[in-house]
N, C-alpha and C positions, 0 to 999 in steps of 0.2 A: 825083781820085776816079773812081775804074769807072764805067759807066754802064750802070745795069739795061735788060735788053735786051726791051723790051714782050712781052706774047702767051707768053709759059712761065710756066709753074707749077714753083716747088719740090718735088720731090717725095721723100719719105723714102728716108733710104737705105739700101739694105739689103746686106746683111754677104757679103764676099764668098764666096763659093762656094753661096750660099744662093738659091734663086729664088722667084720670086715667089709660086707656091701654097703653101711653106712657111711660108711669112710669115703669111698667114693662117689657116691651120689652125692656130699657136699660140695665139690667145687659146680655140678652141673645146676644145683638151689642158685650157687650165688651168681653163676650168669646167668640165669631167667630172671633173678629179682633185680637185675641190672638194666636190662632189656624192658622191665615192665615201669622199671626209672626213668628210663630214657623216654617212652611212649607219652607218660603224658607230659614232659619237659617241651617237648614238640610241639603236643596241643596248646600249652600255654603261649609259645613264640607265635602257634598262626595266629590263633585269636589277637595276642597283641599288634601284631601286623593290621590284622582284621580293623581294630579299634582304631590305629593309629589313622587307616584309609578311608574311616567314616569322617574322623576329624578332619581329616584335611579336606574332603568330598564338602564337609559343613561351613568349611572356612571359604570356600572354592565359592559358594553359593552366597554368601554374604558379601565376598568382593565384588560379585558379578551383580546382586542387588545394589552396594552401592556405586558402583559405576554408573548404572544403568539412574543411579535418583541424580547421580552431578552430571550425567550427559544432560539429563533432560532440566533440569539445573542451568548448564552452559546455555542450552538455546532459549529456554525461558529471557535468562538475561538479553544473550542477543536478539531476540525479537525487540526484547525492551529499547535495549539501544538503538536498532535503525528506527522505532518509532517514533524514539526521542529526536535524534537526526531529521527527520522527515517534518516535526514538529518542528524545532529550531530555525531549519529552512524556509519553511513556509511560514511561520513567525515573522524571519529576518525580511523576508521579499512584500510581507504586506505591512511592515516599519519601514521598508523604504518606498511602496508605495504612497501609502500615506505621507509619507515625508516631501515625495516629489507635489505629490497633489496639494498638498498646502504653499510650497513655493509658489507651484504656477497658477495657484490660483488669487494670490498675491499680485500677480503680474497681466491678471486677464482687465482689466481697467488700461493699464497701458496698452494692451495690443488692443483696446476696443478705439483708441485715441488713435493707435496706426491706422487702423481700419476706416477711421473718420478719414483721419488726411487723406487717408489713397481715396477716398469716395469725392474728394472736394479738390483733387488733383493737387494737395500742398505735400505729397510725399515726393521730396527733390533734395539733391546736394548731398550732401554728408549728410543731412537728419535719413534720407532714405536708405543710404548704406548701414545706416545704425539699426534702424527700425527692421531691414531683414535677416541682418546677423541675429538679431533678438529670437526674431520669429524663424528663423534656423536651429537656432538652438532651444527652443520650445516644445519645437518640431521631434529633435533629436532626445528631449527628453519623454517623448510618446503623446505630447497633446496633438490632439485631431480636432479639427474644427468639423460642424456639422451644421444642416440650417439652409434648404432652399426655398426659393418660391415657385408654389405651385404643388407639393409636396404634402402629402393627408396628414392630417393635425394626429398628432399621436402623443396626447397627454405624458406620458411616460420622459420624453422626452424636451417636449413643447411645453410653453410658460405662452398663455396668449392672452396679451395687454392690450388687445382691443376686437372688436366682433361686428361684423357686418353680416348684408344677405346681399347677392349676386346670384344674376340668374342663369350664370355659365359655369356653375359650379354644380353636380350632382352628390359630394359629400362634406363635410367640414375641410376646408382646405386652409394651410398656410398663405396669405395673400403677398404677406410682406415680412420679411426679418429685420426686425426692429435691433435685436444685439444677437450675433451667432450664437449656437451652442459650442460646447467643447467638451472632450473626452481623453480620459486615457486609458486605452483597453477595452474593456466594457465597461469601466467605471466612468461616471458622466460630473463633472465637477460643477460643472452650469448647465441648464436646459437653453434651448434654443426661444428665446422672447419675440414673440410672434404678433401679428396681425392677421385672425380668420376671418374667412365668411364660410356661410352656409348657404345652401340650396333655400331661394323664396320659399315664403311656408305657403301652403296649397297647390303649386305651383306643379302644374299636369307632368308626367315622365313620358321623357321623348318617344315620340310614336315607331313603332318598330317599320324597316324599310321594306322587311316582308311577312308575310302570314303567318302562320301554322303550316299548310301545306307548301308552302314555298312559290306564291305567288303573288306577285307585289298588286296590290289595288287597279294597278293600270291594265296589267293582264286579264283582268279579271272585266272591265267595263269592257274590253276588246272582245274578249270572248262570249259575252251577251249576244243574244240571240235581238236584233234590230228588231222594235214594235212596227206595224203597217199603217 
């Protein structure tokens, strides 16, 4: 066997043509090319960060469009609904107007026959307790009676089946009601069947009881100066 020769160290060996300061300046290459590995490994994760916070930024803004199209969506509908509702109601209320006003106008012949009786004093006995349950519940279903005498003729309302001239009247007047009117609400189911007169034709307008200056004719020959 050999025999190791005391007092020397092994020492690495190094490649020929290669000397010694090369030797060590390789491990300081391969940590700067490490470091300049890592540099832009870095830049790639912010940018992906980066991209990932557009996308969501982009997504953020399309939920918030379409929210914003079915909010206004939602009230679209609901205005439609309560207008439907408000429709449907006032449909139903003038079906059953109409519905009441064709009953009682079915029944305005009978109460014009009550009306007779009570005028000729035959509303008595049991027919009278009938005849104002009737016209209670006539009553209760909103018909109003209308129609005096003495009262200005008002076409709108007034049906006049006969026409005279009196000369106590200064405009067309109702003289007589021949068949009442009747109403429910403002809706008018019959007009009031009249008898007018009118004002005489040429017939002078009542003479005023004082002047212009406020002094009646009498004052006026009192305060003349007496002739001699």
């Amino acid at each position: 066997m050999p025999e190791e020769t005391p007092g020397f160290e092994e020492k690495p060996e190094v490649p020929t043509g290669t000397n010694a300061d090369d030797a060590a300046a390789e491990p300081k290459a391969a940590d700067s090319s490490k470091e300049e590995a890592a540099a832009p490994a870095g830049d790639a994760t912010a940018a992906e960060a980066l991209s990932k916070e557009t996308a969501l930024l982009a997504q953020l803004d399309q939920a918030r469009t379409a929210l914003g199209e079915r909010t206004a969506d939602l009230q679209r509908l609901q205005a439609e609904y309560q207008n439907y509702r408000r429709r449907v109601e006032r449909d139903r209320i003038a079906v059953k107007e109409i519905a009441v006003a064709s009953l009682l106008t079915e029944l305005l012949p009978t109460l014009d026959d009550i009306g007779r009786a009570r005028d000729h004093g035959e509303l008595v006995g049991g027919f009278k307790s009938v005849a104002e349950s009737l016209e209670t519940a006539a009553a209760k279903m909103g018909l109003q009676q209308f129609g005096k005498e003495g009262e200005p003729f008002d076409p709108t309302i007034h049906e006049a089946l006969m026409h005279s001239y009196a000369p106590d009247v200064t405009e067309t007047t109702c003289v007589a009601i021949l068949q009442p009117g009747y109403r429910i609400g403002e809706r008018t189911i019959r007009p009031a069947r009249v008898a007018v007169a009118e004002p005489q034709p040429g017939a002078a307008p009542a003479a005023k009881s004082e002047s212009a200056d406020g002094d009646t004719p009498s004052d006026k020959d009192t305060d003349a100066p007496e002739k001699g």
